[in-house]
Every structure is written in structure tokens, then in C-alpha cells.
N, C-alpha and C positions, 0 to 999 in steps of 0.2 A: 351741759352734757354730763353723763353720766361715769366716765370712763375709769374704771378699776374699782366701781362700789358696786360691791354686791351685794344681795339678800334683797327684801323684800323689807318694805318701816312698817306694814301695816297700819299705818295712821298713828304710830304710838311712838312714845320715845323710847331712847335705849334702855334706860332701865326699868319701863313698863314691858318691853318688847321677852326683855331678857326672863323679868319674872314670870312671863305667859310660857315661855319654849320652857322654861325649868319643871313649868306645874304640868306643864302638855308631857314633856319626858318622863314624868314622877306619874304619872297617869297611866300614861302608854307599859311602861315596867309593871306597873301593878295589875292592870287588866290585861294588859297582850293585846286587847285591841281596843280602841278610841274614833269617835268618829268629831269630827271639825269641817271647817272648811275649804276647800283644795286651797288653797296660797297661804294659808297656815300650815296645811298637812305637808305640801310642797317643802315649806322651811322647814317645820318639824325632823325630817328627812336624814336632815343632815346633824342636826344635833345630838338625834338617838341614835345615831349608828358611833356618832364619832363618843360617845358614854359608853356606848356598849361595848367600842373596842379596849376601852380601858381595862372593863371586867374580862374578855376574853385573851386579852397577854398574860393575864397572871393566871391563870386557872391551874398550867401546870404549878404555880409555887403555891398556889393553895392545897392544893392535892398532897403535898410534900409533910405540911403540918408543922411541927415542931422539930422535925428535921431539916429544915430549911436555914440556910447559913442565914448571918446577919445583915449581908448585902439583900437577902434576896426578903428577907422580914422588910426589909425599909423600902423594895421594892414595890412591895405589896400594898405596904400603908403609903406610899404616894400615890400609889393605883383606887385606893380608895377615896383619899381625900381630895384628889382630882375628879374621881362621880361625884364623891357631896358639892361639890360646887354645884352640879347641877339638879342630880335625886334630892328630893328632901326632906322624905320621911325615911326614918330605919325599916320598914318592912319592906321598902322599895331597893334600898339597897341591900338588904338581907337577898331579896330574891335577885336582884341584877348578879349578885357576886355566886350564892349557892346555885340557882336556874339559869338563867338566861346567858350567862359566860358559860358554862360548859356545854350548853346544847348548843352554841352557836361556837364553839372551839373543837367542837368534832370533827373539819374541815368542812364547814359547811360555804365557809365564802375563801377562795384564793387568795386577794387579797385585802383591801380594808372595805369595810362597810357591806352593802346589802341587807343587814339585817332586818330591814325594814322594806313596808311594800306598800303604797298606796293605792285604793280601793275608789274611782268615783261613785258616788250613788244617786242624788237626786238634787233636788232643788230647794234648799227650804222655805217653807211657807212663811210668809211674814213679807220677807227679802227680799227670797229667789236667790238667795247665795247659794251659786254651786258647794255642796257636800260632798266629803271624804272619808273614807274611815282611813286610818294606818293603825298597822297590823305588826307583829312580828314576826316573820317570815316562820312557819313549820313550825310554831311554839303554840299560839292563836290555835291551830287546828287541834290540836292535842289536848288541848283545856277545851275544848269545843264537844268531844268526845268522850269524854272522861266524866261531863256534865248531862 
């Protein structure tokens, strides 16, 4: 029986599993939208909201600058160095920290997560793995437009 384990092994161990959510995250931040499929997208879910909300508690003490006390400096850099565990490149966490935490700290979720949304779409050919995309809620459309 299965009783208090959660998630999803995908066929893979933990620290293959862990490297795929990290690159799938680092992906997802860069493009805004990613497409996989569903029971990846499914777990993906929950890892990019729970990064994203790192970047959106501090957004007011980034906003602050150089004015910001030295409680709220060491706040910041735990807040980042808890994303890099999972972002892996610096443009992804450039853009998690300047984009994606303040468009998503505007009040756009009460309270934790949502940030994310998942999209069924087909089957793919080869497989027949049901496919996904995940998106970032209201971000996705705006880079959509803008293009």
C-alpha cells in the first residue's frame, strides 16, 4: 500500500526525477509556456508554483533597493538561493525575480500557488502519451501578444 507517499516516480529515481522538475521549472520561467506530458505537467504543478512563491514574498523588499534593512537584504538572498535550487540558469532567475514575482504579487492569487495552469491537448504520435502544456497563468497571454 501506498499510504502517505505522494507524487508521482515517473519510472525514474529521485535524483533523475528531481533533475527533470528542476529543467521542466527552468523552462517553464523562461518561456511562460512548455508543453509535456499530463502526469509530468500534473507534478510540474506544484513545483513551479511552490519557486514562484519564493519570488513573490520578497518583491516588496526588492522594490525597496538599497534601502532595505539588513534583516530584510538576508531575506532576499534566502529567497533567491532557495529558487536556485531549483532555476538553473541566471536568465531564468533574473526573470522569476524582475517578471514573474511581480506580475504574480499584484494580488493575483489569495493565497499560495495557482500561478500555474494546465492545458490538455493531444496525443502524441509515436506513444499516444496523453499531452500538456503548462502555462503561467496571465503572463503566457501577454508574451503571446506582444509577439
Amino acid at each position: 500500500m501506498r499510504h502517505r507517499n505522494t507524487g508521482r516516480k515517473l519510472g525514474r529515481k529521485s535524483s533523475h526525477r528531481t533533475a527533470l522538475f528542476n529543467n521542466l521549472v527552468t523552462s517553464l520561467i523562461q518561456h511562460g509556456r512548455i508543453e509535456t506530458t499530463e502526469a509530468k505537467a500534473k507534478e510540474l504543478r506544484a513545483y513551479a508554483d511552490s519557486t514562484i512563491q519564493w519570488s513573490v514574498d520578497v518583491v516588496a523588499l526588492a522594490a525597496k533597493g538599497d534601502k532595505a534593512t539588513a534583516q530584510e537584504k538576508a531575506k532576499l538572498l534566502h529567497a533567491r538561493r532557495m529558487a536556485r535550487q531549483t532555476v538553473k540558469t541566471r536568465e531564468a532567475m533574473e526573470r522569476l525575480f524582475n517578471e514573474v514575482g511581480p506580475h504574480f504579487a499584484g494580488g493575483h492569487s489569495k493565497g499560495r500557488g495557482g500561478y500555474t495552469r494546465m492545458l490538455k491537448t493531444r496525443n502524441r504520435k509515436g506513444d499516444a502519451a496523453p499531452m500538456a502544456f503548462v502555462e503561467l497563468v496571465g503572463l503566457y497571454q501577454v508574451e503571446a501578444a506582444q509577439a
